[in-house]
C-alpha positions in Angstrom: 20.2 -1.4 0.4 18.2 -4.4 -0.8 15.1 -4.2 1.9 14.1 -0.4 2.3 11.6 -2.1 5.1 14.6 -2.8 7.4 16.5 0.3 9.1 19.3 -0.2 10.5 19.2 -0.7 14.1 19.8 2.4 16.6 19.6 4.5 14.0 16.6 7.0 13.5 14.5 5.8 10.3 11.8 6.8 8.7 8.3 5.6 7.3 8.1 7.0 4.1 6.4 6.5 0.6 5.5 8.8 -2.4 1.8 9.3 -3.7 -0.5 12.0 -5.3 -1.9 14.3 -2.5 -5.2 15.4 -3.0 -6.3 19.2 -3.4 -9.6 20.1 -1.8 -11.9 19.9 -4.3 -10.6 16.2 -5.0 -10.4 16.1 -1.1 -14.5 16.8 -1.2 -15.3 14.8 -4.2 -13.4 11.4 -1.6 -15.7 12.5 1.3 -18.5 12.3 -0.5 -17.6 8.7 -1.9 -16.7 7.8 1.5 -20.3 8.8 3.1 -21.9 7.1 0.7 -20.8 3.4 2.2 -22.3 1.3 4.9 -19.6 -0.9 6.8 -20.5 -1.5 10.2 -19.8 -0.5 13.4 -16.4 -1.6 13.7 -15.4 0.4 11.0 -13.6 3.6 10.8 -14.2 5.6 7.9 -10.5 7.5 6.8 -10.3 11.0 7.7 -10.1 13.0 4.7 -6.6 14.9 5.9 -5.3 10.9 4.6 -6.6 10.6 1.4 -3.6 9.8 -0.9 -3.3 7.4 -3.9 0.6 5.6 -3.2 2.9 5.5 -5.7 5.8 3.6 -3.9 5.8 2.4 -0.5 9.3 2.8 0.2 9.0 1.4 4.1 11.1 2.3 7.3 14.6 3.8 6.0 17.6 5.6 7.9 16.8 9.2 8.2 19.7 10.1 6.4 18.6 8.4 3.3 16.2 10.9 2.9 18.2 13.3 0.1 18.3 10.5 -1.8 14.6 10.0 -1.9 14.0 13.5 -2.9 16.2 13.7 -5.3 14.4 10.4 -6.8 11.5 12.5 -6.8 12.7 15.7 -8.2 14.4 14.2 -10.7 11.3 11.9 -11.8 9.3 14.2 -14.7 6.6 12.0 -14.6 3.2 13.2 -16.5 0.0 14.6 -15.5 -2.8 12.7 -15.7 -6.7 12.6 -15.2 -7.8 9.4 -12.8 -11.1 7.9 -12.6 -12.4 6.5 -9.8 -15.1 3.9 -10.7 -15.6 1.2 -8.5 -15.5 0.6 -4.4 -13.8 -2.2 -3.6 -13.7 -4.6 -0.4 -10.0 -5.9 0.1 -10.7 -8.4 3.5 -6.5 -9.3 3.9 -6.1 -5.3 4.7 -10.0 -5.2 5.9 -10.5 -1.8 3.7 -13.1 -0.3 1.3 -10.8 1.9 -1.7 -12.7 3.8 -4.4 -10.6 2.3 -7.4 -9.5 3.1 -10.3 -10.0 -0.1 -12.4 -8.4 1.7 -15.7 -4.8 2.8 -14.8 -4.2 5.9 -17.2 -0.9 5.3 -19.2 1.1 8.5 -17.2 0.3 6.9 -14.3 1.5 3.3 -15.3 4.8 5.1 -16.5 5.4 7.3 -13.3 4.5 4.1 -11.3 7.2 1.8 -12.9 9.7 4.6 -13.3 10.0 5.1 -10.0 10.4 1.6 -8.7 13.1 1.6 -11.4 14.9 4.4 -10.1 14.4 3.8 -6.5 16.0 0.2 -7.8 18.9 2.0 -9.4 19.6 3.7 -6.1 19.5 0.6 -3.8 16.0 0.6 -2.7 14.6 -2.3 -3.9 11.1 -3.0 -3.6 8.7 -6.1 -4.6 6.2 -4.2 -6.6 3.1 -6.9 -7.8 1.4 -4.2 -9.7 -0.6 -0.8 -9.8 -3.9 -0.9 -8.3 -4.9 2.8 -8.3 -7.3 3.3 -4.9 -7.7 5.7 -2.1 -8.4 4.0 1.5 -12.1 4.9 2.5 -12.6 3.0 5.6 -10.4 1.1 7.8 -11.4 -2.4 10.2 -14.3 -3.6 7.9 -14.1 -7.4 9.0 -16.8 -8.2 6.9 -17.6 -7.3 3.5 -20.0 -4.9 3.1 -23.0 -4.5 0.4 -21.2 -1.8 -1.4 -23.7 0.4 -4.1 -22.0 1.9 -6.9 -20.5 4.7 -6.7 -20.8 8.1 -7.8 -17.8 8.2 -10.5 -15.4 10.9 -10.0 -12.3 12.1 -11.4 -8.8 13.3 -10.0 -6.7 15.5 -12.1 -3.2 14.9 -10.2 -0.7 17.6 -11.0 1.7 16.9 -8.4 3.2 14.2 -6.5 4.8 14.2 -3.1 7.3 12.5 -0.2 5.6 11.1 2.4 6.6 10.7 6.1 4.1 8.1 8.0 4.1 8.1 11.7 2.1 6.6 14.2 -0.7 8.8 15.9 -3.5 7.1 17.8 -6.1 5.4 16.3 -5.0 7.0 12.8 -1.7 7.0 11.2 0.1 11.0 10.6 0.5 11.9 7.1 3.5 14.5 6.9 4.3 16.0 2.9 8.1 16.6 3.2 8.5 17.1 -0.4 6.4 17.7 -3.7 7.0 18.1 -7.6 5.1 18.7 -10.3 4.0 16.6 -12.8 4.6 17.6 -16.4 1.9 18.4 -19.0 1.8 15.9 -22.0 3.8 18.7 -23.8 6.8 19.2 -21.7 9.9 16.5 -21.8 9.1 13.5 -19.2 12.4 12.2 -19.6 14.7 13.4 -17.1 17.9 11.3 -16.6 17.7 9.7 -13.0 
């Protein structure tokens, strides 16, 4: 399947795309980046139940595609690895304010392109540009706001996760459907896919 975005018609698909799911003390540590902005009234600040950092946007797929995700995933061995957040950023295409990561820690670089390569290998191709680590802060900022630095914080990301994405309301619904750990720099990385 060349375009994961397109499911095929009359079938039931689903949104889905893997990323590092927050605990709650990295859950707290977003919050407080995300009070610390100013962008307007028509802005709506992310509630902190959707704070992820995507790996792979995989996109609408058949429902029975979803074993084959997972096992992508389980079979990934990717490495832990400590992110910093550093910088807010304005992005106007998306209208959103992320707290970046502008250095991209080597595990994460490597998890990141090994699985676009092995969701490739199975027939899901995607167009990746390029990592830009983030988590979305605040959503409908149509004009760029005077963003202050902000206070620097790190995410130690042990695990990463499945995503389902559904619409609900105003926000999107965030469903974990599957989750693996991430390796310490001592154990073997290099599962076969």
């Amino acid at each position: 399947m060349s375009g994961a975005r397109e499911a095929v018609r009359g079938e039931a698909s689903l949104r889905m795309f893997f990323a590092l799911w927050p605990g709650s003390e990295t859950r707290t540590r977003i919050a407080a980046a995300a009070q610390a902005i100013a962008c307007g009234a028509s802005a709506r600040l992310v509630p902190a139940e959707n704070y992820h950092l995507t790996i792979a946007f995989v996109g609408e797929v058949p429902e029975q595609q979803l074993p084959v995700l997972q096992q992508i995933g389980a079979n990934l061995g990717a490495a832990s690895c400590a992110i910093r957040f550093d910088a807010y950023e304005y992005w106007p295409k998306p209208e959103v304010v992320v707290a970046a990561a502008r250095e991209i820690p080597a595990p994460l670089e490597n998890c990141w392109r090994a699985l676009h390569q092995n969701l490739a290998n199975h027939g899901i191709a995607l167009d990746p540009k390029r990592l830009r680590p983030h988590v979305t802060l605040a959503r409908k900022v149509a004009q760029a706001p005077v963003l202050t630095p902000i206070g620097k914080f790190a995410w130690c990301a042990s695990d990463f996760c499945l995503m389902r994405s559904s619409a609900g309301g105003a926000q999107p619904v965030y469903t974990v459907l599957d989750t693996w750990p991430l390796l310490d720099e001592g154990e073997n990385s290099s599962k076969s896919p």
